[in-house]
VOTIGU-830365 format. One record per residue: residue in three letters; x, y, z of N, C-alpha, C, O, CB in turn; residue number from 1. Coordinates in steps of 0.05 Angstrom, whole numbers. Glycine has a CB too. Example, Ala and Ser with C-alpha at 12.3 -4.5 7.8 and 13.67 -1.06 7.14 Angstrom:
REM VOTIGU-830365
+--------+--------+--------+--------+--------+--------+--------+--------+--------+--------+--------+--------+--------+--------+--------+--------+-----+
: residu :   n.px :   n.py :   n.pz :  ca.px :  ca.py :  ca.pz :   c.px :   c.py :   c.pz :   o.px :   o.py :   o.pz :  cb.px :  cb.py :  cb.pz : num :
+--------+--------+--------+--------+--------+--------+--------+--------+--------+--------+--------+--------+--------+--------+--------+--------+-----+
:    Ala :    264 :   -114 :    156 :    246 :    -90 :    156 :    264 :    -66 :    156 :    285 :    -66 :    169 :    226 :    -89 :    181 :   1 :
:    Ser :    257 :    -45 :    142 :    273 :    -21 :    143 :    258 :      1 :    157 :    268 :     23 :    161 :    282 :    -12 :    114 :   2 :
+--------+--------+--------+--------+--------+--------+--------+--------+--------+--------+--------+--------+--------+--------+--------+--------+-----+
//
This chain:
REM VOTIGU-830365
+--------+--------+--------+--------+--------+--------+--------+--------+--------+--------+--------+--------+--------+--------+--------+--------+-----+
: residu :   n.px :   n.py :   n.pz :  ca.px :  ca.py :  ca.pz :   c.px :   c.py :   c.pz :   o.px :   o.py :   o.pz :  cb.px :  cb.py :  cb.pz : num :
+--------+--------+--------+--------+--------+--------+--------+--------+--------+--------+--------+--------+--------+--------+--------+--------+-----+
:    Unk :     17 :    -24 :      0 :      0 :      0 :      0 :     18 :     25 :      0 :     31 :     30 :     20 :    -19 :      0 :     24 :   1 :
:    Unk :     18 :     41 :    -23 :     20 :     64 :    -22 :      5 :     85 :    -22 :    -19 :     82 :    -28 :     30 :     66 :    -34 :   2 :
:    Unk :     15 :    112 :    -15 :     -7 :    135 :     -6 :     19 :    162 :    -15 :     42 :    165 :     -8 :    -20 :    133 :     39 :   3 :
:    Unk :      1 :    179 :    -33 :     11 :    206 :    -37 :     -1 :    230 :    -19 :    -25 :    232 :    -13 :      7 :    212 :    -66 :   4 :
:    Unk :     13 :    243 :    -15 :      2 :    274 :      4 :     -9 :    289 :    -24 :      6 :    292 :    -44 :     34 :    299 :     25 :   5 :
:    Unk :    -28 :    294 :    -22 :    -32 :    321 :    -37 :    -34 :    344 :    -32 :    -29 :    363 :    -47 :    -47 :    323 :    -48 :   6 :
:    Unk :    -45 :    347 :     -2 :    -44 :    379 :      9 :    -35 :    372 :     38 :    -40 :    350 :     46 :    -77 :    400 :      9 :   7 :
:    Unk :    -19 :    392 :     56 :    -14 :    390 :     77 :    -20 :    420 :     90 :     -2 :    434 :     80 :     12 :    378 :     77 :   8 :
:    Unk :    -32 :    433 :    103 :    -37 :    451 :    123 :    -44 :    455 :    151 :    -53 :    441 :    168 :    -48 :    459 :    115 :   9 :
:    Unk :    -37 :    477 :    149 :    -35 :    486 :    182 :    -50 :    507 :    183 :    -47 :    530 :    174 :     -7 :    494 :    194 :  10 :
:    Unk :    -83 :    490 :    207 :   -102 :    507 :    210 :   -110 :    521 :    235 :    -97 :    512 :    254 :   -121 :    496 :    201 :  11 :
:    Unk :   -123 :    537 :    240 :   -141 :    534 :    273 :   -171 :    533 :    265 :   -186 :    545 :    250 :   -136 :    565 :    298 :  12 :
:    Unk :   -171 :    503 :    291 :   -192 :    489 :    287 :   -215 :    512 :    303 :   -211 :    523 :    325 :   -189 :    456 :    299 :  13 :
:    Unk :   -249 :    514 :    278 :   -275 :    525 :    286 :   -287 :    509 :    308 :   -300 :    518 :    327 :   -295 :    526 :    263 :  14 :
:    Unk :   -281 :    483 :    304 :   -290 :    465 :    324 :   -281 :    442 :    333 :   -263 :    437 :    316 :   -309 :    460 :    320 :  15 :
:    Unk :   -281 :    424 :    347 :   -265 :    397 :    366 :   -255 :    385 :    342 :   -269 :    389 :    323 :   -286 :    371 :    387 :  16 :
:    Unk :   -232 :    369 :    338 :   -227 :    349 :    322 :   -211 :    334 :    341 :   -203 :    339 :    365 :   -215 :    355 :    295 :  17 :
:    Unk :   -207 :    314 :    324 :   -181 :    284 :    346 :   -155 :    291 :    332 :   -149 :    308 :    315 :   -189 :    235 :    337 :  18 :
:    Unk :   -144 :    279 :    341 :   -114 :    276 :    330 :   -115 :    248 :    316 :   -135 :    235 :    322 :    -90 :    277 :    356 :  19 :
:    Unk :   -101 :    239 :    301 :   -101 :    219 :    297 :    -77 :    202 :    297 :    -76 :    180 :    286 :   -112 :    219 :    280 :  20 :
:    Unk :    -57 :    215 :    312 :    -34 :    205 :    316 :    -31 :    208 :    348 :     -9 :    200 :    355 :    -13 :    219 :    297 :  21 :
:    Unk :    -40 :    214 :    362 :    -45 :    216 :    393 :    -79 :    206 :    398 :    -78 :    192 :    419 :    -38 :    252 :    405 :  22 :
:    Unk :    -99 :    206 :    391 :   -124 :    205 :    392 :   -134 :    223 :    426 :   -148 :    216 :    446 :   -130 :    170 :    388 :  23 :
:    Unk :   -124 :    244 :    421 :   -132 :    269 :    441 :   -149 :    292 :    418 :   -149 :    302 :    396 :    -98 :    286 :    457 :  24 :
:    Unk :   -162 :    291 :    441 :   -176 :    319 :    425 :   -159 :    351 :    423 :   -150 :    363 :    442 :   -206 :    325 :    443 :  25 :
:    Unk :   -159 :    361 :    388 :   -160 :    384 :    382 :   -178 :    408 :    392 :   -200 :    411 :    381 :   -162 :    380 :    363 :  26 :
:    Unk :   -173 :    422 :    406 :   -190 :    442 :    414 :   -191 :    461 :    405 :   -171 :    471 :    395 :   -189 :    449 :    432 :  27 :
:    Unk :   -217 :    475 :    403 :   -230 :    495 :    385 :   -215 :    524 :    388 :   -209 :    535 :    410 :   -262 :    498 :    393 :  28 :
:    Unk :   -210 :    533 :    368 :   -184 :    560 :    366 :   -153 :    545 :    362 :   -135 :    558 :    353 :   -181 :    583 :    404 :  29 :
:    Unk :   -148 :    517 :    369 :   -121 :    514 :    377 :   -119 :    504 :    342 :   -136 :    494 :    327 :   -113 :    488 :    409 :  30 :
:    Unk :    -83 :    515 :    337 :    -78 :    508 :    314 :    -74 :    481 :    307 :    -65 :    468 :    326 :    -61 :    519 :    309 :  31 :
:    Unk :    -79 :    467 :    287 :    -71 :    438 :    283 :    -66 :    433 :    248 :    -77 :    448 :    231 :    -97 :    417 :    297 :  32 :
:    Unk :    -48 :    410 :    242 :    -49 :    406 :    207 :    -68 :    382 :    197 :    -79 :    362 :    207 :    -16 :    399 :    194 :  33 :
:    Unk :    -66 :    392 :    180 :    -91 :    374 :    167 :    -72 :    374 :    138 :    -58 :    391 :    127 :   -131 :    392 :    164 :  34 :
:    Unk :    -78 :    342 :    133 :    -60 :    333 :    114 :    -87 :    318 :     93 :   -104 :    305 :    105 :    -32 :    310 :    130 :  35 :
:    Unk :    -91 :    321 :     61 :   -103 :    309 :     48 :    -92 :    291 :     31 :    -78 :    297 :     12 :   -114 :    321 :     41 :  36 :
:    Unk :   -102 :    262 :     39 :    -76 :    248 :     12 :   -102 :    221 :      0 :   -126 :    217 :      4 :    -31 :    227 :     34 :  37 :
:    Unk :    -82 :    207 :    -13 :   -100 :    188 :    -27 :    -81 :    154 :    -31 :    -63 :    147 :    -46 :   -109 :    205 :    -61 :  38 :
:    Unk :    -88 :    146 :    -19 :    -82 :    117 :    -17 :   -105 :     91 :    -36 :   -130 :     90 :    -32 :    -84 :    111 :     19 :  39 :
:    Unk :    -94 :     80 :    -50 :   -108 :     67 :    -66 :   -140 :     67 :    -80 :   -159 :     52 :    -83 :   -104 :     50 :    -55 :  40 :
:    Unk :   -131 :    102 :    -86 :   -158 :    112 :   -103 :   -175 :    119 :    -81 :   -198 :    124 :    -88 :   -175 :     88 :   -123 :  41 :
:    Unk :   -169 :    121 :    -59 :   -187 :    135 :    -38 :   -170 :    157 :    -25 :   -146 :    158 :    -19 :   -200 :    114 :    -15 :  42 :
:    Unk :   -199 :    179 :    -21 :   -181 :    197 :     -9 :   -183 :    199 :     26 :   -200 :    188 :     40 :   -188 :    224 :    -23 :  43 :
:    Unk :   -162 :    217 :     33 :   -167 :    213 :     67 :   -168 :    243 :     73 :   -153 :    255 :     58 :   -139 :    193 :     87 :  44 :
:    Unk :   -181 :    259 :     90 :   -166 :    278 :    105 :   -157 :    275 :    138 :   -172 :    262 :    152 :   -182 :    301 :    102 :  45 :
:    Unk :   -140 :    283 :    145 :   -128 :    277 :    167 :   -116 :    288 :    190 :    -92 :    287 :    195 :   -116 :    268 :    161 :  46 :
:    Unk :   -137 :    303 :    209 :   -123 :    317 :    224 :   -109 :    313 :    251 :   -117 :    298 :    269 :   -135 :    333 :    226 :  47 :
:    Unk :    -83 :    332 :    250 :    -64 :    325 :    278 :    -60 :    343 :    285 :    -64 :    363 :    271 :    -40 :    311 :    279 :  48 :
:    Unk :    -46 :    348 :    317 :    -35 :    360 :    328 :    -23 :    368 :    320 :    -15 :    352 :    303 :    -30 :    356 :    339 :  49 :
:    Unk :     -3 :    396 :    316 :     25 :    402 :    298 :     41 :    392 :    313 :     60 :    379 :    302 :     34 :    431 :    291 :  50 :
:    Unk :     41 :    395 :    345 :     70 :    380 :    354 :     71 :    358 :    355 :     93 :    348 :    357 :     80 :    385 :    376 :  51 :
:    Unk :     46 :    337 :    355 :     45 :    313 :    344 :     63 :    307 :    309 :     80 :    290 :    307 :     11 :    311 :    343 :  52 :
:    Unk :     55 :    324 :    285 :     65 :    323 :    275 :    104 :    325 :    276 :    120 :    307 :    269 :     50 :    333 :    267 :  53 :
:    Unk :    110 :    352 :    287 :    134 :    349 :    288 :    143 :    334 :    300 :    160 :    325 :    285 :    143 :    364 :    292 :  54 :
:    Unk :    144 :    316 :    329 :    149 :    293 :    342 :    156 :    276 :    321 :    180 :    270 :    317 :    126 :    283 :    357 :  55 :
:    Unk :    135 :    267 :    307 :    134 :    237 :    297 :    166 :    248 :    274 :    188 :    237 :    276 :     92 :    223 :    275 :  56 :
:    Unk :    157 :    274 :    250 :    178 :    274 :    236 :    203 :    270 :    248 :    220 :    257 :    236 :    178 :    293 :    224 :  57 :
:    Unk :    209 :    280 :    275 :    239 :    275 :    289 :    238 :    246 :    293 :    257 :    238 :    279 :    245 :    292 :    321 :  58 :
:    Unk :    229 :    230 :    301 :    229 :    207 :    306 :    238 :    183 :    282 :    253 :    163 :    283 :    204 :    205 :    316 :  59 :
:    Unk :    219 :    197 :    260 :    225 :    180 :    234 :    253 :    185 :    225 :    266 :    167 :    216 :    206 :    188 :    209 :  60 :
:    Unk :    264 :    213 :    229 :    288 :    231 :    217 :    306 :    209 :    228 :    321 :    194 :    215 :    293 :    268 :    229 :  61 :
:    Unk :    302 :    207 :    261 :    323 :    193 :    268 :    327 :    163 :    266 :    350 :    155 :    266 :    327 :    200 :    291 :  62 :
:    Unk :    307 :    145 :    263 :    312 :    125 :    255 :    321 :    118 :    227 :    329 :     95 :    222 :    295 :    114 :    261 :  63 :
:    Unk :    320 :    135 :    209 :    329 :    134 :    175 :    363 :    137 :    182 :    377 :    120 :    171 :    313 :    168 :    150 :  64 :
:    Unk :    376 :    158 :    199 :    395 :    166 :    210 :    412 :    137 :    222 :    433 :    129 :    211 :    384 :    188 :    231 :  65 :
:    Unk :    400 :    125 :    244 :    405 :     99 :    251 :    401 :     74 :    227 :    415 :     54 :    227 :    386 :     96 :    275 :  66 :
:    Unk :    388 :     78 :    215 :    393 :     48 :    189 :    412 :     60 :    171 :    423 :     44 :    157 :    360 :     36 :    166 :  67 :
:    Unk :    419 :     84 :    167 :    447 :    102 :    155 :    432 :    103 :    116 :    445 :    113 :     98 :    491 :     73 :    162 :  68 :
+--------+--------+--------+--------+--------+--------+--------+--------+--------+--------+--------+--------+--------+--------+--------+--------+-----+
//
């Protein structure tokens, strides 16, 4: 299974959303990204935390780093 990003932004949420990489709730005014992509002819939208987001990218950064 592959999946392309097609849009990635950084919003503040009108109202509650989840995270979907922590499954905590987004709170209303607080900024968060929302990523739109498409995995095998379906599309997804997907919203997270931003420091959820940045987390995970450091995390990935460094294990790519560790397999060299």
């Amino acid at each position: 299974m592959s999946y392309e990003i097609i849009r990635s932004e950084t919003h503040k949420a009108r109202k509650e959303h989840v995270c979907k990489i922590c499954n905590a709730k987004i709170a209303k005014g607080a900024k968060y990204s929302k990523a739109v992509l498409v995995e095998d002819g379906i599309f997804y939208s997907i919203t997270n935390h931003t420091e959820c987001v940045e987390s995970r990218a450091e995390l990935l950064n460094d294990q790519k780093r560790r397999e060299g």
